[in-house]
N, C-alpha and C positions, 0 to 999 in steps of 0.2 A: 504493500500500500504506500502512494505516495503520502509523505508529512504533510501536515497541512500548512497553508500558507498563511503569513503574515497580514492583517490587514491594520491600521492606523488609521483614525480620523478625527479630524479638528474641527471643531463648528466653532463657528463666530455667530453671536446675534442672539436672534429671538429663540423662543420657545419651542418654534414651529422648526426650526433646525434642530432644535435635541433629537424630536421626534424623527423626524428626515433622519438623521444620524441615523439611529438606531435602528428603522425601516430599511437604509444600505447594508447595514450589519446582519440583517437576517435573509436578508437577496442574497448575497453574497456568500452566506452560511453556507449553501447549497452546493457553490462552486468551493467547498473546500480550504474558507478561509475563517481562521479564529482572531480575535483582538489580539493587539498588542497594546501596552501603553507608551513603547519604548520605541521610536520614528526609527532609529537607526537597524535594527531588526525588521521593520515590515519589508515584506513583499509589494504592498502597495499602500499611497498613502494618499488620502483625500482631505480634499481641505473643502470645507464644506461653510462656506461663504455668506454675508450676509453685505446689502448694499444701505441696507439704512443711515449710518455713521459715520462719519468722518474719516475721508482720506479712505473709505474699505478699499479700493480697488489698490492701492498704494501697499495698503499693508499685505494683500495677497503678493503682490509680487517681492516685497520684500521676505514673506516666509519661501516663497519658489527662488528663491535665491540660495535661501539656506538649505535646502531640501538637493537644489541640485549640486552639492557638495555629499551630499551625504551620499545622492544618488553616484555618482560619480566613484565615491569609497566602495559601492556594493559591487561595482561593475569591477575594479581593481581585484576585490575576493571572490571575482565569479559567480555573481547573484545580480538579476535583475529585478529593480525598482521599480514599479509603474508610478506613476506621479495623476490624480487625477484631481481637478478644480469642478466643485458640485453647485450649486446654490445660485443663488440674484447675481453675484457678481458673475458669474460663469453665465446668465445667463441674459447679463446687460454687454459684455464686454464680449460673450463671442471666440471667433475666431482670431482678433488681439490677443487673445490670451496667450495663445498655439504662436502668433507671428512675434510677441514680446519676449515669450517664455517658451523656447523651443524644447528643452526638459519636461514641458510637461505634455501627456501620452490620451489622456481625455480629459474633453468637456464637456460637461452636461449640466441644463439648466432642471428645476428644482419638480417641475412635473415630468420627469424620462427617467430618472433614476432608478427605475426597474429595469430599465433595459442595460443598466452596465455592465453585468455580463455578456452581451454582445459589442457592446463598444469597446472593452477590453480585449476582447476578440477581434475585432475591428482594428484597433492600435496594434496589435502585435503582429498584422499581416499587414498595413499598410504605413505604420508609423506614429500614425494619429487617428481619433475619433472626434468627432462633433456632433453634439447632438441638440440645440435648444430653441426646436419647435415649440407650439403647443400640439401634443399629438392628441389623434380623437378620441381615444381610447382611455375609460379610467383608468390609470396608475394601479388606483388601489385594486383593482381587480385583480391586479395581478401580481402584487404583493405575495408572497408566504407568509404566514403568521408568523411569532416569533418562536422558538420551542419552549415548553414547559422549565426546562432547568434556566432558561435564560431571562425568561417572565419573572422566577422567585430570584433570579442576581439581582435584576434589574429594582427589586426590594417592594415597598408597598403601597407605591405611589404611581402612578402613570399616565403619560401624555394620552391623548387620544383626540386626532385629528377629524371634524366633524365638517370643516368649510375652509375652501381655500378661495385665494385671488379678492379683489377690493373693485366694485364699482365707484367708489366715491370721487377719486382724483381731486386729492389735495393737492393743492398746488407743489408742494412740497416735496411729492412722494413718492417713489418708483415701483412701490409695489404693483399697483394695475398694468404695468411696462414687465415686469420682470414674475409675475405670478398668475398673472392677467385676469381674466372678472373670473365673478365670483360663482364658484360652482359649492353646490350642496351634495351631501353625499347621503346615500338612501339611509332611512332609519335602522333597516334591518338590517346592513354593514354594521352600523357601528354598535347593536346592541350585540352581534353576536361576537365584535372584538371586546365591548365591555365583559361579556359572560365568561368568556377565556380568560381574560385577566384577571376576574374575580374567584375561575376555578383554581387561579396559581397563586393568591395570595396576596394580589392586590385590593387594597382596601380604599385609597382616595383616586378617583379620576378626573383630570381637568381637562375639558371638551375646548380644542383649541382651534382656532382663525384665525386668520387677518383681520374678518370683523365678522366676528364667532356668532354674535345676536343677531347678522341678519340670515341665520340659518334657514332654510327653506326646502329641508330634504324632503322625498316621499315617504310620507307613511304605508303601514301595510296596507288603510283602507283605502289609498292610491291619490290623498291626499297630499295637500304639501304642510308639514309639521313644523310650523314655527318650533324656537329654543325651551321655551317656557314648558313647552308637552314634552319635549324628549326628555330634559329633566325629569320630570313625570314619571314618564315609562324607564329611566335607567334607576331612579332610585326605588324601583323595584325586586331588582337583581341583587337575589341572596349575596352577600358580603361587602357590597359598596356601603360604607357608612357616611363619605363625605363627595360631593360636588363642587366643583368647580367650573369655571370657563373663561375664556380671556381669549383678545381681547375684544373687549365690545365700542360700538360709537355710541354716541348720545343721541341721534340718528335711526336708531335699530331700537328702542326701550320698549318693548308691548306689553299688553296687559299680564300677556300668558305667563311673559318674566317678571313682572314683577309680584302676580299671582302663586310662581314658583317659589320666590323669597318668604313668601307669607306662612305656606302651607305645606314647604317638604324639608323636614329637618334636617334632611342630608346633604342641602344645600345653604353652601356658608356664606354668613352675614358678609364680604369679604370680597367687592367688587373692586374691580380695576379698568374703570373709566377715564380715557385719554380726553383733554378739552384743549390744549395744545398754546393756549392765550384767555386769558381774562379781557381783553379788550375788541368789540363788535367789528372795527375796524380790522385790525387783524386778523380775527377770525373769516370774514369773508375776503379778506387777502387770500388767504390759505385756502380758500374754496373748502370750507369744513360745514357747510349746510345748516349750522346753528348757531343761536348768538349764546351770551352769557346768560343770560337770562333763561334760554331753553335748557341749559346745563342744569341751572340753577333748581328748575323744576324739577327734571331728571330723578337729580337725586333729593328732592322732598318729596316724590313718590315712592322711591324705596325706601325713606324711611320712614315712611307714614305706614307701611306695612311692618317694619323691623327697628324698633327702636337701636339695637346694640349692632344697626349695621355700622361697617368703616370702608372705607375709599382708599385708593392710589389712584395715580395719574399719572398724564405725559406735559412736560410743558416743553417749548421751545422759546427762548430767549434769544432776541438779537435778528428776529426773522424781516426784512427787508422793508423796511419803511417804518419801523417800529419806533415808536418816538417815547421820550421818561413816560407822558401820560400815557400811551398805550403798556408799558410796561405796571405800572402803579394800580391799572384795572385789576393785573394778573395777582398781584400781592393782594388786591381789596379781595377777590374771588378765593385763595387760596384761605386768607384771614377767613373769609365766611364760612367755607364748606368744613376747615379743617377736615387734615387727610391724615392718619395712617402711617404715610408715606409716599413720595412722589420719585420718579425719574425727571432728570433736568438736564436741558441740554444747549448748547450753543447752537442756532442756526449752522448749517454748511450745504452748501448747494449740492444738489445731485444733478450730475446730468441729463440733458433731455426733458429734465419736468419744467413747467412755466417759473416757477420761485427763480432757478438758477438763470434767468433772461429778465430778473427785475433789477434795477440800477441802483435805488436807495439803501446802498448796503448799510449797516449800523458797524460802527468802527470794530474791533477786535479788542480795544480798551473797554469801551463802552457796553461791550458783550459781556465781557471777563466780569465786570465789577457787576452788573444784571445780574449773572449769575449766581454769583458770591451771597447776595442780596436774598436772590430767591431760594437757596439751597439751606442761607441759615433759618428762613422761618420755616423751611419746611422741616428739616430735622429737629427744631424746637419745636413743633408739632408731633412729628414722629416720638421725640426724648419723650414726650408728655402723654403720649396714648401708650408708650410700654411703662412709663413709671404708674400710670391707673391699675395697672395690672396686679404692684405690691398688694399683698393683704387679702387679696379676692382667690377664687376657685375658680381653675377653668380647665376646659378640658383637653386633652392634649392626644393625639394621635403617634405613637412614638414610630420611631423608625428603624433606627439604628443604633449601633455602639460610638458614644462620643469617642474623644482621647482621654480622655480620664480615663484611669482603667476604672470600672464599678459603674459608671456612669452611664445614663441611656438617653438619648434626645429625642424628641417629638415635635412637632409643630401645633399650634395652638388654629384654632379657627379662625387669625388673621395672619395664618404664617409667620408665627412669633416663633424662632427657635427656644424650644422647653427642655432643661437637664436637670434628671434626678438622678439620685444612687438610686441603684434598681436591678434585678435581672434580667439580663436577656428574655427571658419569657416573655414578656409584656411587649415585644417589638410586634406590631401589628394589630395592638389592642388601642384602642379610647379609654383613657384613666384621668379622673378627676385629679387634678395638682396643685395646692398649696401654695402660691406663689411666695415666695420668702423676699428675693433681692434680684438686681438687675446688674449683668456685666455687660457693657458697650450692647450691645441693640438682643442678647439674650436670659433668658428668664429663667432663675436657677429657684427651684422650690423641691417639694416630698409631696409622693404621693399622698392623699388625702385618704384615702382607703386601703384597705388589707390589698396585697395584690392577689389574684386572682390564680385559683388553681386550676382551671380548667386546659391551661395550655399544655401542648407537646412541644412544637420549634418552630423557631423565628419564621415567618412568612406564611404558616400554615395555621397560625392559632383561631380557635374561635375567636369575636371580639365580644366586647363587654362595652355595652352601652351606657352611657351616663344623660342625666337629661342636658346635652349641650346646644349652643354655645352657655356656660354658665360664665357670669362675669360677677355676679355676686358672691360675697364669701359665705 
């Protein structure tokens, strides 16, 4: 039997790349190749890309610089490297990739990734592959599942891909370019990938998009199922205990969703709503279809169903024509909603979208100090929603072994990392927690309760329900 071969991959970005990740990882299973963590070992190495952030297409080619050194070593010991660029960038930039970075052997944009087993096949008789159509064909159909020993590594948490692509075209943004509109994937995919994850041990799933609430798959009664009802129907399925989804627009909020926050306890207080600007002006700069005002409501609907819900966001500071007043709305609206915690970011153009052809650029001083501004209310926000937390009970979903030895961590229903001394048993249970003290943005308390005898091993345990989210002591 031949060994198996080496596989390496690096994702940049979003969430929806972990996923992608992991999806090439069980394509590829097939053909004979196991992880490696270690670049200088693989057989082949994927850099699996994201164009949202600054400079991305720069930094790809600066890690294809260091790879092709490495590649270069394997060819000296008689081993050949494949080199392959996966993601937005691969699929904004193309055949540039191949004519700037001759070391690298494929390209494939982020809906074809099932087919690299044949582009890898493809490269090795002609050189190179290209691949980043939109082809007609769903992907996911043609996916493999992941195998059972690899569902319980992968621990007790899992992505799960529910809508891809963005009709919106923010001015800003390359996603409808690089992922293209938005397609919904049927209900009964994703509940039979829910059912397999939850026969291996999985216990939280986050249904994940581009703009995940404007979901609009088929149901089985041949209906189109907005977000609010698959919720519905997934937190049905023996061992899912917590919900998630991200990310959503303010654009997409239906009744169904907000009727899901109300009425299915396995779905967490715990949205991540992007508004992108506090000021009307900017906002329809950015072609974002809503003003502050519609945000505003937004979220006095969710919480007029869930009192102890909490928010994140996306802001962009310094976006093209942005004046102090334009930025001062964004600090009034952050001051009003209080969040949780936010993502912040410096404007930087992307190619091809309308933003990067506007002229009023805002200085790079003037961005810098914006920033600075809005980053410290927002983590004196953030300090102030995890110090509420001393003194109360809440519940905790554990996961894994900290570094502590003895120690076990969990996440809280706002994704608050939780460490108790504890036994491994309890990894894939919900246990009420003590909340004691806070280190830098994690919550260190004891369990509140006996621990629970009912388990066998880590990923397989029954769980043990508590009435959550509990925020009171």
């Amino acid at each position: 039997m031949k060994p198996p071969r080496k596989l390496h991959i690096k994702s940049y970005g979003c969430q929806m790349n972990v996923y992608d990740a992991q999806r090439m990882v069980d394509t590829l299973a097939r053909e004979g190749f196991v992880e490696t963590a270690n670049v200088d070992d693989a057989d082949l190495v994927i850099l699996n890309t994201c164009h949202i952030r600054e400079k991305a297409s720069e930094k790809v080619y600066s890690e294809l610089g260091r790879l092709r050194v490495a590649k270069d070593e394997a060819a000296r010991n008689g081993r050949r490297m494949n080199i392959a660029v996966a993601g937005c960038v691969a699929q904004a930039e193309g055949n540039e990739i191949i004519n700037r970075a001759p070391v690298v052997d494929v390209v494939v944009g982020p809906q074809s990734y099932h087919h690299l087993p044949e582009l890898l096949a493809r490269a090795e008789k002609n050189g190179h592959a290209l691949e980043t159509e939109f082809p007609a064909e769903d992907k996911f159909a043609f996916l493999p599942p992941p195998k059972p020993a690899v569902i319980r590594a992968r621990g007790i948490s899992s992505f799960v891909t529910i809508q891809e692509g963005c009709d919106k075209f923010c001015t800003f943004c390359v996603v409808p370019y690089t992922r293209g509109a938005e397609v919904s994937r049927p209900v009964a995919k994703i509940i039979d990938d829910v059912k397999r994850l939850a026969d291996h041990g999985v216990r939280e799933i986050t249904l994940i998009g581009q703009n995940v609430n404007a979901y609009h798959g088929e149901g089985p009664d041949g209906g189109a199922w907005p977000l609010g009802r698959l919720l519905h129907r997934l937190a049905k399925i023996p061992g899912i205990v917590r919900l998630r989804y991200s990310t959503s627009h303010p654009r997409d909020i239906d009744e169904t969703l907000i009727e899901a926050h109300r009425d299915i306890p396995a779905v967490m207080p715990f949205v991540h709503l992007p508004v992108q600007s506090g000021s009307d002006r900017v906002l329809a700069a950015m072609n974002r279809k809503h003003t502050a005002g519609d945000y505003r409501r937004a979220i006095d609907r969710f919480r007029a169903v869930r009192q102890d819900i909490a928010f994140s966001s996306d802001f962009i500071v310094g976006f093209p024509g942005e004046t102090e007043e334009d930025f001062r709305a964004t600090l009034a609206l952050v001051t009003q909603i209080g969040y949780a915690g936010a993502y912040s970011f410096k404007y930087s153009p992307r190619p091809g979208t309308p933003a990067a052809e506007m002229q009023e650029m805002v200085s790079a001083e003037e961005m810098d100090q914006r920033l600075a501004r809005l980053q410290e209310l927002i983590d004196s926000q953030q300090s102030a929603f995890n110090k509420a937390s001393i003194g109360t009970t809440v519940d905790v979903l554990f996961e894994r072994s900290a570094r502590n030895p003895g120690q076990i961590v969990g996440r809280t229903a706002y994704l608050q990392p939780a460490h108790v001394m504890a036994p491994e048993t309890i990894i894939g249970q919900v246990l009420p927690v003590r909340i004691e003290s806070l280190e830098r943005y994690s919550l260190l308390g004891e369990l509140a309760a006996p621990v629970p005898t009912l388990a066998t091993a880590p990923g397989t345990q029954p769980i043990v329900n508590s009435s959550e989210p509990r925020m009171g002591a």
